[in-house]
C-alpha positions as a LaTeX table, in Angstrom:
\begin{tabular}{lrrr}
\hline
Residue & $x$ (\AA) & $y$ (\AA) & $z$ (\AA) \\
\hline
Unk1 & $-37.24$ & 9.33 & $-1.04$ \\
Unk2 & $-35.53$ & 6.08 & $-0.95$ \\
Unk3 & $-34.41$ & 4.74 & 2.29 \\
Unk4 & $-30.15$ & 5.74 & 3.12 \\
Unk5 & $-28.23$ & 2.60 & 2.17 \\
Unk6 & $-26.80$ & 0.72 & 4.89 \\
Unk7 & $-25.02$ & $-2.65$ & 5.32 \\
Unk8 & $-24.26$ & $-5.33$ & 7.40 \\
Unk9 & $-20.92$ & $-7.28$ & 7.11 \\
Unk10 & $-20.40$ & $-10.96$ & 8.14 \\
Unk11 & $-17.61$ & $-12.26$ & 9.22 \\
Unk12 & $-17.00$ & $-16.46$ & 10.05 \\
Unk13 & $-14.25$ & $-17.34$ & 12.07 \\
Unk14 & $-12.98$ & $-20.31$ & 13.63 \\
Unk15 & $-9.94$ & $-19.99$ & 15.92 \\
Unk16 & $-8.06$ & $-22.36$ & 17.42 \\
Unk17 & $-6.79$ & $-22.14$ & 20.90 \\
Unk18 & $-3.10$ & $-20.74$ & 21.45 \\
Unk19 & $-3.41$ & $-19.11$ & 18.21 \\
Unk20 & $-2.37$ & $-15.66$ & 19.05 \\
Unk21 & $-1.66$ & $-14.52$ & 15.50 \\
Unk22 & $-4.89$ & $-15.77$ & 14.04 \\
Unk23 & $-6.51$ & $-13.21$ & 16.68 \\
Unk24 & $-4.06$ & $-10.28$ & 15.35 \\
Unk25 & $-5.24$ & $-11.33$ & 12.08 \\
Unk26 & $-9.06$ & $-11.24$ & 13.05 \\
Unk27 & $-8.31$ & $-7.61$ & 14.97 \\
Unk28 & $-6.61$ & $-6.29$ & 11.50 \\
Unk29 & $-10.18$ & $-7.31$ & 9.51 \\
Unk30 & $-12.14$ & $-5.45$ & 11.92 \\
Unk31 & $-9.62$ & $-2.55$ & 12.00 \\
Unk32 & $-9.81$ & $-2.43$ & 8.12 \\
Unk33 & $-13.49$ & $-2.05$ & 8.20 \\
Unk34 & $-14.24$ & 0.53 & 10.95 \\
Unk35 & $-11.25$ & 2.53 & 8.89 \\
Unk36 & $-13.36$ & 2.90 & 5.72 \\
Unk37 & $-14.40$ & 6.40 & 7.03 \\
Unk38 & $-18.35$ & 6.03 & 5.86 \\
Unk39 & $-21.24$ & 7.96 & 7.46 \\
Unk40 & $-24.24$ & 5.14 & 6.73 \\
Unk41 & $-25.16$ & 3.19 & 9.26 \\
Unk42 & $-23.58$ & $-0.39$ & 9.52 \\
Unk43 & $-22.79$ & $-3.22$ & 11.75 \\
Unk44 & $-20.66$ & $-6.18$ & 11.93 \\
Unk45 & $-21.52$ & $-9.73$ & 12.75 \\
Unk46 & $-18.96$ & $-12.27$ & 13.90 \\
Unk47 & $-20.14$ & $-15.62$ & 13.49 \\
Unk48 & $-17.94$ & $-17.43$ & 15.82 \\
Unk49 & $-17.76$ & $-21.58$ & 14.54 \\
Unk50 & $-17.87$ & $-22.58$ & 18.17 \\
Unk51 & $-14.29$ & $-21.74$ & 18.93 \\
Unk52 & $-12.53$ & $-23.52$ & 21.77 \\
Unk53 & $-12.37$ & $-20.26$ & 23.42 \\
Unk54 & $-15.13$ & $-17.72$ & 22.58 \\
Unk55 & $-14.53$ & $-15.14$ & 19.91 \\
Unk56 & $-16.24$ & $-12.58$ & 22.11 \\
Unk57 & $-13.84$ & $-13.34$ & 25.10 \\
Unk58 & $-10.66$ & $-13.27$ & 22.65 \\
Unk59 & $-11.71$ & $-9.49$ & 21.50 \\
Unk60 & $-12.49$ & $-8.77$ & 25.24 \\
Unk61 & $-8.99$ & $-8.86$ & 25.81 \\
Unk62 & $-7.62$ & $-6.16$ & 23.49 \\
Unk63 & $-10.45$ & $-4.42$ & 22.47 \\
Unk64 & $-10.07$ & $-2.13$ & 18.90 \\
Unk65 & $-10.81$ & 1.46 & 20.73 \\
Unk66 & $-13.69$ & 2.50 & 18.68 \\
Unk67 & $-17.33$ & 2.43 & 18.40 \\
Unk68 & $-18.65$ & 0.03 & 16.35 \\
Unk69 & $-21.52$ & $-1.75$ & 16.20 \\
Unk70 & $-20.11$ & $-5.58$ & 16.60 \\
Unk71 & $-21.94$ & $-8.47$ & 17.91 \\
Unk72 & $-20.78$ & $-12.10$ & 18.08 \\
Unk73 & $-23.03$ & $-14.42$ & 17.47 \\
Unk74 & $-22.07$ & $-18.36$ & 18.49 \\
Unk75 & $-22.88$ & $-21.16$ & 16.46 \\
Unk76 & $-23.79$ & $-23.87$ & 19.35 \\
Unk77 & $-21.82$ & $-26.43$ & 16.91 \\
Unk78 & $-18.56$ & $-26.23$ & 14.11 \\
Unk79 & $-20.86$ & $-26.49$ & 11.54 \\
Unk80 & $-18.90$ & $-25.06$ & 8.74 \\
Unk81 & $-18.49$ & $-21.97$ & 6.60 \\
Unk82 & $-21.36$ & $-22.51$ & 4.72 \\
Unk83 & $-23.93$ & $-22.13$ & 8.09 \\
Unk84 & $-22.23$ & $-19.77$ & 9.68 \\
Unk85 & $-22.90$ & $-17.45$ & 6.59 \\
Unk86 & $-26.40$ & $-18.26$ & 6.57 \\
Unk87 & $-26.92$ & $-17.79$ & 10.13 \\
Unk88 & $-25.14$ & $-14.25$ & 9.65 \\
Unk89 & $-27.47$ & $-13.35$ & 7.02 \\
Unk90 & $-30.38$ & $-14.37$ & 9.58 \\
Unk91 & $-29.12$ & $-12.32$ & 11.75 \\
Unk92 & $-28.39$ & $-9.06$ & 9.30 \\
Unk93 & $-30.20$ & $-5.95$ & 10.19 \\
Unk94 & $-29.79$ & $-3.60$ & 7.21 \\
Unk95 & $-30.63$ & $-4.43$ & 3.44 \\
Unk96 & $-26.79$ & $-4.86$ & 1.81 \\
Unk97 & $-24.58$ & $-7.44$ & 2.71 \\
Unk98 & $-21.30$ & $-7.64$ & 3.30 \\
Unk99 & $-18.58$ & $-9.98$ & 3.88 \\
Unk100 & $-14.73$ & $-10.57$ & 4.96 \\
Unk101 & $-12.63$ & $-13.51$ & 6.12 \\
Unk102 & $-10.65$ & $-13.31$ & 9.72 \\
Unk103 & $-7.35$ & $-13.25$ & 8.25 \\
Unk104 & $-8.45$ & $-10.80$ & 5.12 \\
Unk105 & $-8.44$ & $-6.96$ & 5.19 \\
Unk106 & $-10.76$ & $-4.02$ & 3.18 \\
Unk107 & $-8.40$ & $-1.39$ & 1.66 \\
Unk108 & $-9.14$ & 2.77 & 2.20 \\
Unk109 & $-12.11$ & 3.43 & 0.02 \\
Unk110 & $-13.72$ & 0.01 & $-0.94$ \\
Unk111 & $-17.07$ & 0.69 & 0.59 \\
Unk112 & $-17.41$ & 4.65 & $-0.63$ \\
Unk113 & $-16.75$ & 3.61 & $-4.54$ \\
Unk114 & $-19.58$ & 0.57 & $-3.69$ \\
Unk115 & $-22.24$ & 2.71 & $-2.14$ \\
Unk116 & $-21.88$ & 5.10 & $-5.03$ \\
Unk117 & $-22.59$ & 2.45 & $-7.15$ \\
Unk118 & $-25.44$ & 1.06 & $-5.16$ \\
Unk119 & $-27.11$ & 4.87 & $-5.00$ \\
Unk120 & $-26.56$ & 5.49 & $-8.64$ \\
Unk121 & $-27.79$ & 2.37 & $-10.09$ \\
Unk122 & $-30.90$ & 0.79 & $-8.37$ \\
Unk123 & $-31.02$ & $-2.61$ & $-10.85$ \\
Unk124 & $-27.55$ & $-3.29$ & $-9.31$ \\
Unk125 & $-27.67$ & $-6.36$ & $-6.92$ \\
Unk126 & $-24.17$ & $-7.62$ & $-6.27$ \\
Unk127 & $-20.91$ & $-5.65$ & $-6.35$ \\
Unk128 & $-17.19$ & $-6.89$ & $-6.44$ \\
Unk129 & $-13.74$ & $-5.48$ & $-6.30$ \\
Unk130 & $-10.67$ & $-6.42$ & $-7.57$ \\
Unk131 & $-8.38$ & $-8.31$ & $-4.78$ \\
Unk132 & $-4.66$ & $-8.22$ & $-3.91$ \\
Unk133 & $-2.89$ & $-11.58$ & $-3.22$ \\
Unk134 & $-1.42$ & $-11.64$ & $-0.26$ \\
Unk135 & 0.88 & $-14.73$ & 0.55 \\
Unk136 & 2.16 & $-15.81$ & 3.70 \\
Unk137 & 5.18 & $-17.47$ & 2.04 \\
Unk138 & 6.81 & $-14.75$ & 1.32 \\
Unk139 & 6.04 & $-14.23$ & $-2.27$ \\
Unk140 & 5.05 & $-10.90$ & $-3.58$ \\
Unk141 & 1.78 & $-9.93$ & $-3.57$ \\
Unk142 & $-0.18$ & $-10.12$ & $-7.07$ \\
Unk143 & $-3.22$ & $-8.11$ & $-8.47$ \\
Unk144 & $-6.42$ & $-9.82$ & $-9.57$ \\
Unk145 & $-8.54$ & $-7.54$ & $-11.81$ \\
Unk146 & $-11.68$ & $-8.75$ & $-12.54$ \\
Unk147 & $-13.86$ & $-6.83$ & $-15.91$ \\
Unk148 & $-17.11$ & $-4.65$ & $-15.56$ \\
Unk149 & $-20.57$ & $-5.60$ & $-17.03$ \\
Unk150 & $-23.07$ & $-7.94$ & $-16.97$ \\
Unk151 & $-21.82$ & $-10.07$ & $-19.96$ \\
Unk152 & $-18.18$ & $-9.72$ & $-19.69$ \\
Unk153 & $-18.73$ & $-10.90$ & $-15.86$ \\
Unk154 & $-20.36$ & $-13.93$ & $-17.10$ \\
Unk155 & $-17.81$ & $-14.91$ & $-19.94$ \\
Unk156 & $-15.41$ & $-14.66$ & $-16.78$ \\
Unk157 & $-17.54$ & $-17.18$ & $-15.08$ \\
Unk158 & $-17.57$ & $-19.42$ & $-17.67$ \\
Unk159 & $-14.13$ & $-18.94$ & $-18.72$ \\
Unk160 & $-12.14$ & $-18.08$ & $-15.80$ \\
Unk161 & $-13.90$ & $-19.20$ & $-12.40$ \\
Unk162 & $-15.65$ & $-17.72$ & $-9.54$ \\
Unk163 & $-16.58$ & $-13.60$ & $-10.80$ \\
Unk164 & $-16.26$ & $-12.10$ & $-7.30$ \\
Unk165 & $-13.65$ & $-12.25$ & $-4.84$ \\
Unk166 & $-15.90$ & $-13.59$ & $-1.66$ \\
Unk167 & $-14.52$ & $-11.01$ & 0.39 \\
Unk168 & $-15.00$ & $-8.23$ & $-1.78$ \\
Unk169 & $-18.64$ & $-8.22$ & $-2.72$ \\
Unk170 & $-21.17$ & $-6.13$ & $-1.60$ \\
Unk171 & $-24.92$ & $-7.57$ & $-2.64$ \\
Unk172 & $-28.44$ & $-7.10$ & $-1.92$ \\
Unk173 & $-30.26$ & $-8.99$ & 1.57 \\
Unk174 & $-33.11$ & $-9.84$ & $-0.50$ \\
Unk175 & $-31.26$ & $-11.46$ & $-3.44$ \\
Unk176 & $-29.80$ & $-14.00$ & $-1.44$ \\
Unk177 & $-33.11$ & $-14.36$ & 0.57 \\
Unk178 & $-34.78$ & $-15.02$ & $-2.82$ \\
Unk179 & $-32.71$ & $-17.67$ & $-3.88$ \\
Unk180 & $-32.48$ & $-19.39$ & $-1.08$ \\
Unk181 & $-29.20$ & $-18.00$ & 0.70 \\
Unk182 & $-25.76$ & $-20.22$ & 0.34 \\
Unk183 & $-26.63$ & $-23.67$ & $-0.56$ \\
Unk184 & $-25.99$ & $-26.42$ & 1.65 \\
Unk185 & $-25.93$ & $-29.73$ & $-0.12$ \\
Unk186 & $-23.18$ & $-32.08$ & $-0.66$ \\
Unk187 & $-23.23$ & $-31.61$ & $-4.63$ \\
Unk188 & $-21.55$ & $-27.95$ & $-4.57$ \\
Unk189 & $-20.25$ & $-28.65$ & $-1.14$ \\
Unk190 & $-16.63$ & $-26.05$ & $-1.59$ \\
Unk191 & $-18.27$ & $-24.17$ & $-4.01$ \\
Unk192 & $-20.89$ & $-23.18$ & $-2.82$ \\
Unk193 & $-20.46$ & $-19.13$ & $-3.87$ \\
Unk194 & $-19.66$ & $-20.26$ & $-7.31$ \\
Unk195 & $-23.24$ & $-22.48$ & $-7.32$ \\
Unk196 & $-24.93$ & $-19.36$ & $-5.86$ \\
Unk197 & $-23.23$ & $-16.84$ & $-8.15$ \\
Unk198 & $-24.21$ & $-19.19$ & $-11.45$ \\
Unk199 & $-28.21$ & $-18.42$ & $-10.50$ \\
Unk200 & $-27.33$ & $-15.07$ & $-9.23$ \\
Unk201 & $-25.55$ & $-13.46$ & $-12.15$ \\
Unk202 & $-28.22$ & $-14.81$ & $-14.87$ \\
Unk203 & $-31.16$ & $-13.26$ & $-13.60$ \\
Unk204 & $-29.94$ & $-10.20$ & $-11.72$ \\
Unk205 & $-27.49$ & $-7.61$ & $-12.55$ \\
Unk206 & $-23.93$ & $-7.52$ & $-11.29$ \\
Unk207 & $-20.88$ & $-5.28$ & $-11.66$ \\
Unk208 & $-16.97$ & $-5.20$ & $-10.82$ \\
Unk209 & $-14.92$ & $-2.55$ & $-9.40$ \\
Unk210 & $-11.76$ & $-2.39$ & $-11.84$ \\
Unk211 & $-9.64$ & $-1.77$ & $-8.81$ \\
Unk212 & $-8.31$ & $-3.69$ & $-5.73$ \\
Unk213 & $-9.63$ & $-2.72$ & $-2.60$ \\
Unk214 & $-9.15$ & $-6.42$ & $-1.12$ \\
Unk215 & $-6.52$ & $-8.02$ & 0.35 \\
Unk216 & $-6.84$ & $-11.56$ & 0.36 \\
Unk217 & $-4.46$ & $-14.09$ & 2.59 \\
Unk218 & $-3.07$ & $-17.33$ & 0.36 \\
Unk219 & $-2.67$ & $-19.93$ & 3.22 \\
Unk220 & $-1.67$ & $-23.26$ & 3.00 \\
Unk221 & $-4.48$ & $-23.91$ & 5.62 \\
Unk222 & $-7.17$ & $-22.24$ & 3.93 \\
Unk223 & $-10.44$ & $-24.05$ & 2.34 \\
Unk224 & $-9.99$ & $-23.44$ & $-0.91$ \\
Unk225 & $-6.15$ & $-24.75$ & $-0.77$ \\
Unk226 & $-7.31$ & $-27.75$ & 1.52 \\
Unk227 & $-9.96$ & $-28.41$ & $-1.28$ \\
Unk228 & $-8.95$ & $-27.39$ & $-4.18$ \\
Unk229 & $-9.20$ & $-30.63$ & $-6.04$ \\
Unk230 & $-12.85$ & $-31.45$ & $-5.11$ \\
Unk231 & $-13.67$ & $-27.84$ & $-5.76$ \\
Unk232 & $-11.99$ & $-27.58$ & $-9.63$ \\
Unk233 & $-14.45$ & $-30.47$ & $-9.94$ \\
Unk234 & $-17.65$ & $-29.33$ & $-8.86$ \\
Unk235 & $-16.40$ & $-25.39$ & $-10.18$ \\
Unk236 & $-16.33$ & $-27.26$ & $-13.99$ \\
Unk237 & $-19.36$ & $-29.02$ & $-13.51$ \\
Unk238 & $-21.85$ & $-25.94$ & $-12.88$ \\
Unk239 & $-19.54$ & $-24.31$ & $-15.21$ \\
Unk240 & $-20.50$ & $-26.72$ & $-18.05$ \\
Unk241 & $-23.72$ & $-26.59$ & $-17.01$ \\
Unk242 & $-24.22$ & $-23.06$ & $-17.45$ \\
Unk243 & $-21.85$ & $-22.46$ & $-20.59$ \\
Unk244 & $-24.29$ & $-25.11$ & $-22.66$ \\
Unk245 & $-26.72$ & $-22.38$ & $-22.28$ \\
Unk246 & $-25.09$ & $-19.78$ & $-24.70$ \\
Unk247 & $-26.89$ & $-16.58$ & $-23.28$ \\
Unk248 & $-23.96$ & $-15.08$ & $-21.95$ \\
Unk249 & $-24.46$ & $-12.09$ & $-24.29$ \\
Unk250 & $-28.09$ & $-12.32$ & $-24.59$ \\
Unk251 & $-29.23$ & $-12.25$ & $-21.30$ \\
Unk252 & $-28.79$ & $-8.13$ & $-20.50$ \\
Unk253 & $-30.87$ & $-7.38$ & $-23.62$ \\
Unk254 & $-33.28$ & $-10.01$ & $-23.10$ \\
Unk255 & $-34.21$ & $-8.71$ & $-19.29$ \\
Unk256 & $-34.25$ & $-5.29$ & $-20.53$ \\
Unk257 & $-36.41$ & $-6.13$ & $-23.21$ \\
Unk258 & $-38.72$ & $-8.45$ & $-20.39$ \\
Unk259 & $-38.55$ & $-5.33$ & $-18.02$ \\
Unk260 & $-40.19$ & $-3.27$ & $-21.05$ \\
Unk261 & $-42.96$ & $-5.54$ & $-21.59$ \\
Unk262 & $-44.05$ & $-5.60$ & $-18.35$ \\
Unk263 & $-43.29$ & $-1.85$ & $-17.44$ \\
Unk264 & $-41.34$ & $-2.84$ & $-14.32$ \\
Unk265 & $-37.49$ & $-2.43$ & $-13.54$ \\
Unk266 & $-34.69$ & $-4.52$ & $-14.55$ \\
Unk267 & $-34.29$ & $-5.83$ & $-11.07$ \\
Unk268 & $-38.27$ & $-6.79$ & $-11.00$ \\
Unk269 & $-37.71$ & $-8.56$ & $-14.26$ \\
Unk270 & $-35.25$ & $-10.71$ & $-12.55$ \\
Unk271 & $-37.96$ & $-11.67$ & $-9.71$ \\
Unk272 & $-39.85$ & $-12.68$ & $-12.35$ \\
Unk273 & $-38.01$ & $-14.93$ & $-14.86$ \\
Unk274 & $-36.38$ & $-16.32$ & $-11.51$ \\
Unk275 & $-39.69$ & $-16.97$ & $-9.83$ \\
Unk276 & $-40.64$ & $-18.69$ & $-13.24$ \\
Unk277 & $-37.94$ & $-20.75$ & $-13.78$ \\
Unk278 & $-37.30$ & $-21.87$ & $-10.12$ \\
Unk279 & $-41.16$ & $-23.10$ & $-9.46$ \\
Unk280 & $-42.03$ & $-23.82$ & $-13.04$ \\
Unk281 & $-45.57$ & $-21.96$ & $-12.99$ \\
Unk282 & $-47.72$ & $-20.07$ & $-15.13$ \\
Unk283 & $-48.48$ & $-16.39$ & $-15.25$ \\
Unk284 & $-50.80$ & $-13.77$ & $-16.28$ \\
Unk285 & $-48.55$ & $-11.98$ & $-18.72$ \\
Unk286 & $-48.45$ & $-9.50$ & $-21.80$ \\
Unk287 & $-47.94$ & $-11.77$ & $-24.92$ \\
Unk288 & $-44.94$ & $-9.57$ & $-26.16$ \\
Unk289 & $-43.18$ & $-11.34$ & $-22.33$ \\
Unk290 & $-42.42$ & $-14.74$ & $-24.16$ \\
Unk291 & $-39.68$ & $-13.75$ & $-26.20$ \\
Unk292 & $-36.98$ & $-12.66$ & $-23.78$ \\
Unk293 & $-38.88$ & $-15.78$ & $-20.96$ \\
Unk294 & $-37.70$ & $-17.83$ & $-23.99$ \\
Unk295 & $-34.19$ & $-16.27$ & $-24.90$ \\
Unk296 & $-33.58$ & $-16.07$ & $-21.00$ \\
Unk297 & $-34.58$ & $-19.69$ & $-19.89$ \\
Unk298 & $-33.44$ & $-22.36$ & $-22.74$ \\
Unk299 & $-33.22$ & $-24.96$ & $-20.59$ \\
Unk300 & $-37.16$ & $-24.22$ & $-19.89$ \\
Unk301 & $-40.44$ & $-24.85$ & $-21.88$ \\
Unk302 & $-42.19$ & $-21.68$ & $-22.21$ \\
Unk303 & $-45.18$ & $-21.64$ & $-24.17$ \\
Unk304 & $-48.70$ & $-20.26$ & $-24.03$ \\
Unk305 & $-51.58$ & $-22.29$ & $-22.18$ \\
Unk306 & $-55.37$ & $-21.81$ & $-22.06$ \\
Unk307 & $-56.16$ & $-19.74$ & $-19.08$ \\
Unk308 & $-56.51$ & $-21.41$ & $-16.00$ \\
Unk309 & $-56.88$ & $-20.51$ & $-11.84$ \\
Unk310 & $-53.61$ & $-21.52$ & $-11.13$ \\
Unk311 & $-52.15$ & $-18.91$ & $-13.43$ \\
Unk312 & $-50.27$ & $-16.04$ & $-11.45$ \\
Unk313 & $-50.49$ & $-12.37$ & $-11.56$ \\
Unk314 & $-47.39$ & $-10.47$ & $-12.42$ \\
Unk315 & $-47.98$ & $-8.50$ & $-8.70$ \\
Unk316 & $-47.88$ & $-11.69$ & $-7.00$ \\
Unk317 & $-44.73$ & $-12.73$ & $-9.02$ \\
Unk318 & $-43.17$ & $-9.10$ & $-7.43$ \\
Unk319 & $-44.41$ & $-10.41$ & $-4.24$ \\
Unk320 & $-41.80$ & $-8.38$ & $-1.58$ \\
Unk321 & $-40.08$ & $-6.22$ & $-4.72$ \\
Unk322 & $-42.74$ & $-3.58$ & $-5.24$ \\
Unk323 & $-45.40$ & $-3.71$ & $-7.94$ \\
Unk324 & $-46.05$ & $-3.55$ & $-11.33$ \\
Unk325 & $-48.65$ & $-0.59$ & $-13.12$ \\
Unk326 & $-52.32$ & $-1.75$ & $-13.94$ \\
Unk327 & $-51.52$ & $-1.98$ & $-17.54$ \\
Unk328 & $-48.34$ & $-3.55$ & $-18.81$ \\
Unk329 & $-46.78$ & $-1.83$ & $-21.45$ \\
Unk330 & $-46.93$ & $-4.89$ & $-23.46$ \\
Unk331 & $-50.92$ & $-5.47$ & $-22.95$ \\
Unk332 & $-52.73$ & $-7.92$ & $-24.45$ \\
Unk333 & $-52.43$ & $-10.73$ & $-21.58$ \\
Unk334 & $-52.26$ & $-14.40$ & $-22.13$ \\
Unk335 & $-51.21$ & $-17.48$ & $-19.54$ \\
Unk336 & $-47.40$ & $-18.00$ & $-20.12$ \\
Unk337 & $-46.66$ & $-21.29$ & $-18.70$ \\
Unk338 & $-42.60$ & $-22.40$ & $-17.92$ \\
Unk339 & $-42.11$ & $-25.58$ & $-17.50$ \\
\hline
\end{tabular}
C-alpha cells in the first residue's frame, strides 16, 4: 500500500520591526492553513530572513491556540526569498511541498481538492489553484483562473506568464530535489519560479485547480511590484526560449509514448528524458525510446552510438524513483546517446 500523503508547507518571511500589521498578516496565513480541516499529517516551516526581531519571539506573543506542528527556522543572514525557500525545502520532512507568503491566506478546502488529486493520479507532480486578488488599495478583489492539462498549462506559459500562482501549488519533494531546487543565479534572478516551472512542466506532469482557493495580497511593497520591470525581462526571455521549441502539444503524447517503451510510469519517463537532457549521456535503451527522446528534446542530439561502458542502464537512470521490469516493453536495446 502506498505510503498516506503528507506535506510540508514553507513559509519566508521577513518582518520589519514596529510592524504590527505585517505580524496580523503572518498570524492570518497560519490561521488559514491549520483551518483547512485535513487529517494527514503536516507541518509548517517558517523561514524567518533574519528579522530584526525573531519570528519565533513575534508568534510567542499571541500565540494561534492550536496544535500545529510549526517550527521557525532562522536564516543566520537576509539572504533573500530565493534561499530561504531552499533552506525550507532542506528542512521539509514529508514528501509534498507546500507554500504561502506572510501576508497571503489558503481558502476552506484548497488542500482536500489537492490531496484528492495527488491520491488519484500518481504521474501528477505539481498542483495549482486558481487565486483571488486581493488589493490593499482598496480596489475590488479579482479572480485569476488558470486552465487544466498538461498542454493547455504550457500554452499559458508561453502565452500568458508564470502557470501557478506561487502560493497555491502543491508539488512533489523529489521533483524539486531532482532539478536542483529554486535556482539561484543572477540570470533568472526575480523569476526564479518561472525558470524552475519552464524545466518542470516539460518533463513532468502538472495540473490546475479551476477554482480559487488563494488569496493573494497586491502590495505596492511586494517583489514582484518592486521588480516588475527586470522580471517582464527575464519572464520573456525563458519564455522565448522555450516557445522556439514547439512541443507544447507534443510533449504529453510523446512521454506517454516514452513511458510505453520502456514499461515504466509517466512520472519515471520524466526522470529519464530529464536525466538525459540535463547531463547529456548515453543509455541502454529499447530502440522504439528514440522517437518520443527526439520529439521531447529538439534542442538535443539524440542518435544511436556503438555500445560503449559509459552507457547507462535505464535502472540507474530511475535511480531514487523505483525501477523499471527486466524486459522493456520496447526490447531490442541499443546505446541512445543525447547530446
Amino acid at each position: 500500500m502506498p505510503a498516506p500523503l503528507s506535506f510540508s508547507v514553507l513559509l519566508p518571511t521577513f518582518i520589519q520591526a514596529g510592524a504590527p500589521k505585517r505580524v496580523d498578516q503572518l498570524r492570518s496565513a497560519l490561521s488559514s492553513i491549520v483551518d483547512q480541516q485535513i487529517s494527514v499529517p503536516y507541518e509548517i516551516i517558517i523561514i524567518d530572513d533574519n528579522s530584526p526581531v525573531p519570528i519565533s519571539e513575534l508568534l510567542a506573543d499571541a500565540p494561534l491556540g492550536v496544535e500545529a506542528d510549526i517550527r521557525c527556522v532562522r536564516q543566520p543572514r537576509g539572504n533573500g526569498l530565493v534561499q530561504a525557500l531552499n533552506r525550507g525545502l532542506s528542512e521539509a520532512k514529508y514528501d509534498l511541498i507546500a507554500r504561502l507568503d506572510d501576508d497571503d491566506i489558503w481558502l476552506p478546502g484548497k488542500m482536500s481538492h489537492q490531496l484528492d488529486r495527488f491520491e488519484n493520479d500518481p504521474d501528477l507532480t505539481i498542483l495549482g489553484t486558481g487565486m483571488t486578488l486581493v488589493f490593499e488599495s482598496g480596489d475590488a478583489p479579482v479572480d485569476h483562473i488558470r486552465p487544466d492539462g498538461w498542454s493547455p498549462i504550457l500554452n499559458f506559459f508561453c502565452q500568458v506568464g508564470c502557470p501557478f500562482p506561487h502560493g497555491s501549488i502543491l508539488a512533489k519533494k523529489n521533483i524539486f530535489n531532482l532539478l536542483g531546487r529554486y535556482p539561484q543565479t543572477a540570470a533568472v534572478r526575480h523569476c526564479e519560479d518561472y525558470a524552475l516551472w519552464s524545466i518542470w512542466i516539460r518533463f513532468f506532469k502538472p495540473g490546475m485547480v479551476e477554482q480559487s482557493f488563494y488569496n493573494y495580497t497586491v502590495s505596492e511593497r511586494s517583489i514582484s511590484s518592486v521588480h516588475a520591470s527586470r522580471s517582464r525581462e527575464i519572464s520573456q526571455r525563458i519564455c522565448g526560449t522555450f516557445t522556439d521549441l514547439k512541443i507544447n502539444d507534443i510533449i504529453p503524447r510523446a512521454m506517454d509514448d516514452l513511458a510505453a517503451s520502456l514499461d515504466i510510469t509517466r512520472l519515471q519517463a520524466g526522470v529519464v528524458a530529464f536525466r538525459m537532457w540535463h547531463y547529456g549521456c548515453s543509455a541502454t535503451l529499447p530502440r522504439s525510446a528514440l522517437s518520443p527522446l527526439r520529439a521531447l528534446m529538439p534542442d538535443r542530439t539524440i542518435f544511436f552510438e556503438d555500445p560503449s561502458d559509459r552507457s547507462i542502464a535505464l535502472n540507474d537512470l530511475l535511480a531514487g524513483f523505483g525501477s523499471a521490469p527486466l524486459e522493456s516493453a520496447g526490447g531490442d536495446p541499443v546505446t541512445i546517446s543525447c547530446r
